[in-house]
Each structure stands twice: as C-alpha cells, then as structure tokens.
LONUNU-305975 format. One record per residue: x, y, z of N, C-alpha, C, CB in turn; residue number from 1. Coordinates in nm, 4 decimals. Glycine has a CB too. Example, Ala and Ser with C-alpha at 12.3 -4.5 7.8 and 13.67 -1.06 7.14 Angstrom:
2
      n.x      n.y      n.z     ca.x     ca.y     ca.z      c.x      c.y      c.z     cb.x     cb.y     cb.z   n
   1.3190  -0.5690   0.7800   1.2300  -0.4500   0.7800   1.3200  -0.3300   0.7800   1.1308  -0.4473   0.9046   1
   1.2850  -0.2250   0.7080   1.3670  -0.1060   0.7140   1.2900   0.0030   0.7870   1.4084  -0.0598   0.5725   2
This chain:
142
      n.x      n.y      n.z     ca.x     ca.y     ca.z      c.x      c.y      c.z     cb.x     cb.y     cb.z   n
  -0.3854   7.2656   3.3410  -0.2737   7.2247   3.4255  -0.3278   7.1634   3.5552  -0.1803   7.3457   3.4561   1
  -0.2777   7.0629   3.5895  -0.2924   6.9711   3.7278  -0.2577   7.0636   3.8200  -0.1955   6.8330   3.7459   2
  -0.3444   7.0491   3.9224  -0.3166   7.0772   4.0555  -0.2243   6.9799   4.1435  -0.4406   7.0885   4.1143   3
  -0.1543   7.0340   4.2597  -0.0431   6.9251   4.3087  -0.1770   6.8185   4.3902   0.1138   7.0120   4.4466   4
  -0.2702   6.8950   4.4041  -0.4328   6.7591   4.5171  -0.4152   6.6306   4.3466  -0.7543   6.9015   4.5378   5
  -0.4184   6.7271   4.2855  -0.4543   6.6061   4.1598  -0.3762   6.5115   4.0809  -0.5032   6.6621   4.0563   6
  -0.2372   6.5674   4.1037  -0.1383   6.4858   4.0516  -0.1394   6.3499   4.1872   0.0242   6.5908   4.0276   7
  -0.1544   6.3934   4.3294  -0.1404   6.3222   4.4447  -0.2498   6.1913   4.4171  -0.1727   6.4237   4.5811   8
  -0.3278   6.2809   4.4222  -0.4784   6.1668   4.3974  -0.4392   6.0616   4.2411  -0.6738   6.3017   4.3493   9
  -0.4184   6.1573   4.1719  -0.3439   6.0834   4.0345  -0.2898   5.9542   4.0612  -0.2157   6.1663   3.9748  10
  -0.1636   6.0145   4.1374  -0.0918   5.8962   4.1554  -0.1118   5.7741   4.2880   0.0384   5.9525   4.1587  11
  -0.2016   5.8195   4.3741  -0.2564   5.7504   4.5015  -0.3077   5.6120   4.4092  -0.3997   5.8536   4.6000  12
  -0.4079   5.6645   4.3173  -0.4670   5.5934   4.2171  -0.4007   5.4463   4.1961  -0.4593   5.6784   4.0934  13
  -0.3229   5.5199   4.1048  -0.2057   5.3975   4.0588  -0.1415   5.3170   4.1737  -0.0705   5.4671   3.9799  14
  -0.0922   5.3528   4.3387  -0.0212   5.3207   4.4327  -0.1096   5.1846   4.4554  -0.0033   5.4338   4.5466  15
  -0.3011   5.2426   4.5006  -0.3537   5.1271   4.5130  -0.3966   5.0593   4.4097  -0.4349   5.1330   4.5840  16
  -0.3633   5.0372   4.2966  -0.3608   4.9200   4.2014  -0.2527   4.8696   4.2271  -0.3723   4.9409   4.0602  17
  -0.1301   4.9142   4.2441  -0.0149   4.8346   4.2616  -0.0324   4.7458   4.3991   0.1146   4.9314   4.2650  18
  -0.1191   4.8426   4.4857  -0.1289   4.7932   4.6318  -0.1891   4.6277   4.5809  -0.2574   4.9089   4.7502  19
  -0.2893   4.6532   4.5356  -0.3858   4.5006   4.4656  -0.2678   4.3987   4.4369  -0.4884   4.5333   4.2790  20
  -0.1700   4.4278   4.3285  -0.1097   4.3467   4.2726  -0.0277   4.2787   4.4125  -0.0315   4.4133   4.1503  21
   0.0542   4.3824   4.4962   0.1202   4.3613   4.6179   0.0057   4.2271   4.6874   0.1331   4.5298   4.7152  22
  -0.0661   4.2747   4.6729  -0.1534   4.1955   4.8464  -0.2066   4.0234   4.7443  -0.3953   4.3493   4.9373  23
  -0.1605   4.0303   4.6406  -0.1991   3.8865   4.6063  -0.0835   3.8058   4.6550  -0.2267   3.8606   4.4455  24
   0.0214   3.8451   4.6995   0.1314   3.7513   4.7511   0.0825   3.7464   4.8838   0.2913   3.8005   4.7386  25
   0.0427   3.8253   4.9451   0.0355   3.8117   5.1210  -0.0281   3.6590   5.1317  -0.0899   3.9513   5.2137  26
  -0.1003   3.6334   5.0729  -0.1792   3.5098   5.0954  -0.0337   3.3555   5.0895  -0.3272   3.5065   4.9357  27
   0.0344   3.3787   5.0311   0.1268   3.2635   5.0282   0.2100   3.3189   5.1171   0.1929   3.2174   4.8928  28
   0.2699   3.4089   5.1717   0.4040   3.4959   5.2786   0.3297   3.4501   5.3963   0.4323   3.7083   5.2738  29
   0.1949   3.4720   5.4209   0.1002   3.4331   5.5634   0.0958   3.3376   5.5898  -0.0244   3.4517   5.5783  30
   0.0869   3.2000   5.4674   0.0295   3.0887   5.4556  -0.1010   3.0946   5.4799   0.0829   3.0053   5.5223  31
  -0.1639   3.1497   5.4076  -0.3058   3.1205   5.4493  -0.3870   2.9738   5.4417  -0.3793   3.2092   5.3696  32
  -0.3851   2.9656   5.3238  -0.4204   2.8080   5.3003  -0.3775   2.6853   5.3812  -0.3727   2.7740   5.1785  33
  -0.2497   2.7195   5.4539  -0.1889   2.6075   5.5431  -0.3090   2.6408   5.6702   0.0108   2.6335   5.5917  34
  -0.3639   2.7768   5.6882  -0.4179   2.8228   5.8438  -0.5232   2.7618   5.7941  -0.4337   2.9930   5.9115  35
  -0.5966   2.8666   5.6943  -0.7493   2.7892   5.6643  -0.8333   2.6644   5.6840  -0.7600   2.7806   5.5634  36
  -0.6986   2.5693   5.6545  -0.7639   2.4357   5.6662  -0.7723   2.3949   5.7750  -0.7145   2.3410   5.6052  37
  -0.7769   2.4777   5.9008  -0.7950   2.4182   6.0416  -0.9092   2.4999   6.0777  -0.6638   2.4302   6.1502  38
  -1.0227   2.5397   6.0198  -1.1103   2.5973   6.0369  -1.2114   2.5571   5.9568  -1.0824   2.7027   6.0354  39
  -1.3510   2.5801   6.0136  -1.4599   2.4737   5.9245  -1.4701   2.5737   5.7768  -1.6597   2.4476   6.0236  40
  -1.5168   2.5151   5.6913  -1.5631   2.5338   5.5500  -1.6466   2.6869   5.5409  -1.6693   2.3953   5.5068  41
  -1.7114   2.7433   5.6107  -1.8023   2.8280   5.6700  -1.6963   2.9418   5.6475  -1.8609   2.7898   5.8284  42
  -1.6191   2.9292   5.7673  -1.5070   2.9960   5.8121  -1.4344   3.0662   5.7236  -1.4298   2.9192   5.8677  43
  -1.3608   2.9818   5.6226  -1.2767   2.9597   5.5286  -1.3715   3.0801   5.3797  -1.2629   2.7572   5.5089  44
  -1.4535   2.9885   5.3663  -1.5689   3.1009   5.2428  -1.5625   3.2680   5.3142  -1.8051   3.0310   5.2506  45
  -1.5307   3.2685   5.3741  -1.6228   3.4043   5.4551  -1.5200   3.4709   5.4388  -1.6864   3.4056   5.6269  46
  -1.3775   3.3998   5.4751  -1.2444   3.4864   5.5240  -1.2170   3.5325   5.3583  -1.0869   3.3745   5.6196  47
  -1.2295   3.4499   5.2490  -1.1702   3.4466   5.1464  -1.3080   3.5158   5.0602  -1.1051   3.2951   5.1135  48
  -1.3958   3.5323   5.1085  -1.5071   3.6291   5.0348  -1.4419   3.8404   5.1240  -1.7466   3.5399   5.1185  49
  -1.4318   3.8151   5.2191  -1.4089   3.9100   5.2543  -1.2468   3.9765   5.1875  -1.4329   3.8857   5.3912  50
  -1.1587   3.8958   5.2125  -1.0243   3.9232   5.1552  -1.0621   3.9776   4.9992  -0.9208   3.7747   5.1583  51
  -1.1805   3.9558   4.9077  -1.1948   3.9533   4.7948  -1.2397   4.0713   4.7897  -1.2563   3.8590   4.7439  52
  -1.3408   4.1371   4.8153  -1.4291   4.2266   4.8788  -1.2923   4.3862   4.8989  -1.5047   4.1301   5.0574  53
  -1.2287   4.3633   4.9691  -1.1073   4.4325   5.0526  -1.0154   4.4888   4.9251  -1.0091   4.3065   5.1664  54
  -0.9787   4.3669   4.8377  -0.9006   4.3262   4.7125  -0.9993   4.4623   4.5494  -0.9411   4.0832   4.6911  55
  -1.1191   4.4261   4.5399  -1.1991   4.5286   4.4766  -1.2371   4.5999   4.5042  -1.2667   4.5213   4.4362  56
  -1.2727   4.6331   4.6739  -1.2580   4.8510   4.7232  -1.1360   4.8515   4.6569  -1.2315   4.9338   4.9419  57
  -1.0446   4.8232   4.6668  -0.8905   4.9124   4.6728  -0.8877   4.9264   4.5421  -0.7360   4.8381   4.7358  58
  -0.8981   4.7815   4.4586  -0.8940   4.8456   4.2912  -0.9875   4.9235   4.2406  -0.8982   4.7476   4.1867  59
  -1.1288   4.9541   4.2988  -1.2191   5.0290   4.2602  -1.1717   5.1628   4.3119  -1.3487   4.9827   4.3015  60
  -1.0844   5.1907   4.4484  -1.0520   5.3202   4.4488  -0.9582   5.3284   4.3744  -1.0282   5.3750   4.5584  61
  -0.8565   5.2984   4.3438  -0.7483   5.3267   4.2530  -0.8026   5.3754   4.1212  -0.6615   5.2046   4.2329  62
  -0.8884   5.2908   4.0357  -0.9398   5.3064   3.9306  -1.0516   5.4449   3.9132  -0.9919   5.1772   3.9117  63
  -1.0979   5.4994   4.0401  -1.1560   5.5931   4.0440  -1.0741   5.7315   4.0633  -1.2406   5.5631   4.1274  64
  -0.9710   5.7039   4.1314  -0.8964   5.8028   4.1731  -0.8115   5.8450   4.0322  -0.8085   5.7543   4.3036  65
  -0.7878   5.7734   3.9253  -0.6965   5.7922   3.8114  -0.8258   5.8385   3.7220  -0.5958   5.6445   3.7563  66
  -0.9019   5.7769   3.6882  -1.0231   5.8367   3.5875  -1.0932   5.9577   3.6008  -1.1296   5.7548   3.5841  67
  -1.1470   6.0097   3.7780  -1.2159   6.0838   3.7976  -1.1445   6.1843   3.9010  -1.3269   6.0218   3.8241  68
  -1.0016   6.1993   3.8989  -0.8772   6.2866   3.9458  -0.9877   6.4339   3.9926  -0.7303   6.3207   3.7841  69
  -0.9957   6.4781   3.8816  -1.0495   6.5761   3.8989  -1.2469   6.6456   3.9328  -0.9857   6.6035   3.7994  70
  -1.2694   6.5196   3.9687  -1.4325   6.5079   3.9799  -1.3882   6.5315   4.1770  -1.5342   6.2984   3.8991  71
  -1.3115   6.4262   4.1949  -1.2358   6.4323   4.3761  -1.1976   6.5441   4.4042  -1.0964   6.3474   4.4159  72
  -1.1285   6.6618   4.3441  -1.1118   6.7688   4.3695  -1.2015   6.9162   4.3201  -1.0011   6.7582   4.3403  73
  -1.3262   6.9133   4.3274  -1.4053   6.9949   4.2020  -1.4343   7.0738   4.3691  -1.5716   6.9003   4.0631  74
  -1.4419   7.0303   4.4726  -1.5211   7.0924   4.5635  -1.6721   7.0634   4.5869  -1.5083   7.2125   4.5344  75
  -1.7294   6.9906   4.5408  -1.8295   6.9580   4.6203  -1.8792   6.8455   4.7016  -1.8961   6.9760   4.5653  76
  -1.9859   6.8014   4.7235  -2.0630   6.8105   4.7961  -1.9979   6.6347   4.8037  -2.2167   6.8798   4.7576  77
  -2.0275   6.5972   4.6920  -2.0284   6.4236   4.6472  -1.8696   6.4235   4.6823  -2.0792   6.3664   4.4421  78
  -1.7798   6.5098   4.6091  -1.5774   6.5126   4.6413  -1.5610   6.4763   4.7393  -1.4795   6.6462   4.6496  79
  -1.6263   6.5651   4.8401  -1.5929   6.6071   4.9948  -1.5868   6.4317   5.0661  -1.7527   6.7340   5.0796  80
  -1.7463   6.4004   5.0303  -1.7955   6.2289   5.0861  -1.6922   6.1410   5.0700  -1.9239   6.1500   4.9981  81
  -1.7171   6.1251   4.8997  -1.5694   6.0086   4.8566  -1.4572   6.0101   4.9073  -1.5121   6.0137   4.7273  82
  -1.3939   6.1586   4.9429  -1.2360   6.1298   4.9691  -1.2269   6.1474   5.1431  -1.1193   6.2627   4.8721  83
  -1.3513   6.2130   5.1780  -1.3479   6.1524   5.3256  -1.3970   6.0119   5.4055  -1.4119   6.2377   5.3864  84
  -1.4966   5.9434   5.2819  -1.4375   5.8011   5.3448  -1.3400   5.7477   5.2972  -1.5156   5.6970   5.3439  85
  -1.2896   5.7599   5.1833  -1.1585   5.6886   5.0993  -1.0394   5.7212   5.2281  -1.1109   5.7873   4.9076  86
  -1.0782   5.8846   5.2681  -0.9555   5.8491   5.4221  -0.9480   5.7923   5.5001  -0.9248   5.9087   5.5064  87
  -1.0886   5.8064   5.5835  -1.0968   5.7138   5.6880  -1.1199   5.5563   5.7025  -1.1771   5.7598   5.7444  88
  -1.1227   5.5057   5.5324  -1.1044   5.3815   5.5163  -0.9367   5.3508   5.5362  -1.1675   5.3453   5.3781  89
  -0.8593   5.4428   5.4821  -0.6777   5.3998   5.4750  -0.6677   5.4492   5.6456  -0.5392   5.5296   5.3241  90
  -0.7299   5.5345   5.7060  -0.6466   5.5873   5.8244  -0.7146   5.4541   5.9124  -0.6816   5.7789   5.8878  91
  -0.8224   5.3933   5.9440  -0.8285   5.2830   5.9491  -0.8005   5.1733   5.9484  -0.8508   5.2789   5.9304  92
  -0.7129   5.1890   5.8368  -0.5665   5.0404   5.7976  -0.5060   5.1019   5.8618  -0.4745   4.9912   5.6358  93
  -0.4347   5.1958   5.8942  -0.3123   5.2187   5.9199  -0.3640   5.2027   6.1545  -0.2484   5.4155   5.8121  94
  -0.4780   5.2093   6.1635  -0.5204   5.2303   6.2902  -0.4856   5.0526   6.3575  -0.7027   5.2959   6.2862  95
  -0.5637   4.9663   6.2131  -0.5750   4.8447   6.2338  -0.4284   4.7582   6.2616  -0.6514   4.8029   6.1210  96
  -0.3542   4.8022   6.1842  -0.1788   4.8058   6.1521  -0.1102   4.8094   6.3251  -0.1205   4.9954   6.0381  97
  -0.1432   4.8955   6.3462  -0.0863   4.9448   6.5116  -0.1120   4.9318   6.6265  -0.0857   5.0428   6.5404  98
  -0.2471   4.9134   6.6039  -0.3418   4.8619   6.7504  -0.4084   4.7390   6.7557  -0.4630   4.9531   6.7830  99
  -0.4208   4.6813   6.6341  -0.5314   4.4943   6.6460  -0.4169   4.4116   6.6094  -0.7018   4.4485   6.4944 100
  -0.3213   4.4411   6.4956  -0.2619   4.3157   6.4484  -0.1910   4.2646   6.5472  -0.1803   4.3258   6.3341 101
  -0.1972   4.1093   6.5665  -0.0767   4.0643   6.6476   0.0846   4.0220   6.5181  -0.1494   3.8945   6.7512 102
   0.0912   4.1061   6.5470   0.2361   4.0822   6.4715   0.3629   4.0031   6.5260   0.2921   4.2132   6.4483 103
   0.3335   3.8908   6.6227   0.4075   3.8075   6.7252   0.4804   3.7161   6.5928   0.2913   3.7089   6.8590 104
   0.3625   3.6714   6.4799   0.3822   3.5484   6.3886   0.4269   3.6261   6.3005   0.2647   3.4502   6.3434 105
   0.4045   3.7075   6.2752   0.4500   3.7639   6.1403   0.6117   3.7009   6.0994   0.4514   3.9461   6.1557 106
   0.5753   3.6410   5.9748   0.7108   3.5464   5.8760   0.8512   3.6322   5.9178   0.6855   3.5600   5.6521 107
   0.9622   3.5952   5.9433   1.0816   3.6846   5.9872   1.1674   3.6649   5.8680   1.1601   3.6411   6.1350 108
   1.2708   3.7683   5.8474   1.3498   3.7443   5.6947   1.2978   3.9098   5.6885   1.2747   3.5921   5.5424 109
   1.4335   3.9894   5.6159   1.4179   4.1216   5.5768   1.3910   4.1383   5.4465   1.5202   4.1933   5.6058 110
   1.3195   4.0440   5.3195   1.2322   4.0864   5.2818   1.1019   4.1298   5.3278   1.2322   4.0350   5.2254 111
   1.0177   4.0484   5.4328   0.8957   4.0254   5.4666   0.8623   4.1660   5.5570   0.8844   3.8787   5.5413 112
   1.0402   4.1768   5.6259   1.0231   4.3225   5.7122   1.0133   4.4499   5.6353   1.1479   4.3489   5.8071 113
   1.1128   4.4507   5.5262   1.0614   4.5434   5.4199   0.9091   4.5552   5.3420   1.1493   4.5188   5.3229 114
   0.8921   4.4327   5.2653   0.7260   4.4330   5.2759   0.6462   4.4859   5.3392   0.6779   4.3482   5.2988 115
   0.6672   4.4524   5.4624   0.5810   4.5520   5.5654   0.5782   4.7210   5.5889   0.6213   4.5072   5.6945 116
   0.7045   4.7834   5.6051   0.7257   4.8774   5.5852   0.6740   4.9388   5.4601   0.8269   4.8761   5.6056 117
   0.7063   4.8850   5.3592   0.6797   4.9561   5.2289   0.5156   4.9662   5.1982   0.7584   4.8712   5.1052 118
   0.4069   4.8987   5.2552   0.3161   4.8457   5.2905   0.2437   4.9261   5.4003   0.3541   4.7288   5.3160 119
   0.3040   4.9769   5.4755   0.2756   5.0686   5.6200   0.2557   5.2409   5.5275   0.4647   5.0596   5.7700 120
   0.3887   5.2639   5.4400   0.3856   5.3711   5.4456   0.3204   5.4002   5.2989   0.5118   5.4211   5.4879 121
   0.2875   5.2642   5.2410   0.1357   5.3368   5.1448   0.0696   5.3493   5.2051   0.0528   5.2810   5.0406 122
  -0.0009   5.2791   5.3045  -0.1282   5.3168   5.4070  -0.1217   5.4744   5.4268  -0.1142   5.2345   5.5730 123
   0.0001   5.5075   5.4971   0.0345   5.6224   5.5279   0.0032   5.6938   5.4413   0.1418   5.6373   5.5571 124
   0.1099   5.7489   5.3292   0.0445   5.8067   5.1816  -0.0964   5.8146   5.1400   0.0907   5.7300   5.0759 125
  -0.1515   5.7107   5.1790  -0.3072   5.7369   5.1054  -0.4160   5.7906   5.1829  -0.3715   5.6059   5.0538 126
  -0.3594   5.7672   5.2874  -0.4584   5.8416   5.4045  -0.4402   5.9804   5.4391  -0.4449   5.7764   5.5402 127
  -0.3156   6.0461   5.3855  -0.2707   6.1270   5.3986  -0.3456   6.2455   5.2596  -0.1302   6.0782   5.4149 128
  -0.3180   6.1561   5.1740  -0.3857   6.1545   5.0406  -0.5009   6.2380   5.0316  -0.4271   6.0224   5.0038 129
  -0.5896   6.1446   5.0904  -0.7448   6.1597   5.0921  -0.7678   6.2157   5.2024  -0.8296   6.0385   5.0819 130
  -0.7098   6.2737   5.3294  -0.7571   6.4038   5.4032  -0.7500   6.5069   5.3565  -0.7081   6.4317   5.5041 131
  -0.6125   6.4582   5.2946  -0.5730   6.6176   5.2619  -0.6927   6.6122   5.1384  -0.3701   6.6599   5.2003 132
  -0.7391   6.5582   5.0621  -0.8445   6.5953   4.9360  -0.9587   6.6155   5.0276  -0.8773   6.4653   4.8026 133
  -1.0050   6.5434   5.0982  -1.1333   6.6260   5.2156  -1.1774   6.7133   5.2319  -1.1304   6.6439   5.3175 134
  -1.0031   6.7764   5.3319  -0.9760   6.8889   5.3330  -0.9930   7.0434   5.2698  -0.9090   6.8594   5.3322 135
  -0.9404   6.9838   5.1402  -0.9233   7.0799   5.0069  -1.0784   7.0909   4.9455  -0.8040   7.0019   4.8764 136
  -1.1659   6.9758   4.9562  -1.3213   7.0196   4.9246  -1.3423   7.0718   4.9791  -1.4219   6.9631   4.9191 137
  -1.3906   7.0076   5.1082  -1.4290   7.1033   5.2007  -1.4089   7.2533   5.2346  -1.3997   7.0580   5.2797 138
  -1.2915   7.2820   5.1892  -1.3000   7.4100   5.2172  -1.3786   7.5020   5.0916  -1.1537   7.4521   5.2470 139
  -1.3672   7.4359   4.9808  -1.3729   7.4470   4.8569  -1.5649   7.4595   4.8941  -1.2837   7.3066   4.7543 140
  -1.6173   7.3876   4.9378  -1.7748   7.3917   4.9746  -1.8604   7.4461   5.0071  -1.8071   7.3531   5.0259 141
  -1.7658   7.4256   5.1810  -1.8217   7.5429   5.2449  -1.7926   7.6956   5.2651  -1.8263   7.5096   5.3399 142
C-alpha cells in the first residue's frame, strides 16, 4: 500500500510532465520568436538551448518521480539529496515568479491570467511536494 509522500510524489510526477506539455505554448503566448529576432544569433541559440535544458529537468523529474516513487521516499541518504534539490529547484521558480519577473508585459486576456495562476500554483504544489519528501527522509535518516 502507498504512502500519502508517495501517492503525492506519484502524482507531482505526472503534474510536471503535464507542466512540459503546458510550457510548449508559452513560447507563442510570449512571442518569443517575434523578441528573439532583435537579438544577435549568439543570443537567440543560448536562450533557446537553455529553455530546452529547463524543458528536460522537468520531464526528467516527472519521469523519475512516477518510476522511482518509492526509491524518493525509502529514507536515505541519495532520497534525502534528490528531493531536496528537486525542492529547492521548484521553490526557486516560485522565488523567481515573485521577485525577478517583470510581469509589466505579460499578454492581458483571462485566459493568459488563468494560465498563470494555474502555473503559479503547480510551482507551489511541487515545491511543497519535495520538502515535504526531504523532510520525510530526512527524518527517516537521521
């Protein structure tokens, strides 16, 4: 029988694969390609190597978090690592979200505002997620 850390992580899993599928639209809602092209070639590779990069952590955590559910919650040593950076990678988004973005441009229309929201509070969820699995090693450890 699942633990409620493991059904969470379970389903965190799946949230950021969906998150993946979500964030392939941001690029047309932003216009990126309209911005890009006012920036040299350099520029442009780097932004769109990194966006890629960003795009396979998240599906590599998702895909880890559904396969190895219960390897994240065993209590040790390696658990403890993974799901305490897997947190402080989402509590991070959610840091980046509130304090760097200029959200002046952000596209207006209450889809785009919903997007966002719905978008905010997976951040939320997953960071929440993966302390609390930290947490639960850690104590489990030490």
């Amino acid at each position: 029988m699942l633990s409620i850390i493991q059904k969470a992580i379970y389903f965190a899993g799946f949230a950021q694969i969906i998150l993946v599928f979500g964030s392939l639209l941001i690029p047309r809602i932003l216009q990126w390609t309209v911005e890009l092209d006012k920036v040299q070639t350099l520029i442009k590779q780097m932004f769109w190597t990194y966006a890629a990069y960003i795009l396979v952590i998240n599906l590599c955590f998702g895909i880890l978090s559904i396969l190895a559910f219960e390897d994240l919650t065993n209590g040790s040593f390696l658990a403890c690592i993974v799901c305490g950076f897997i947190a402080i990678y989402w509590i991070s988004r959610v840091a980046i979200q509130f304090f760097y973005f200029d959200r002046t441009a952000f596209p207006p229309g209450i889809w785009n505002k919903l997007g966002e929201i719905v978008f905010v509070l997976l951040f939320f969820f997953l960071a929440t997620v993966y302390s609390w699995a930290f947490y639960y090693n850690y104590q489990h450890f030490y």
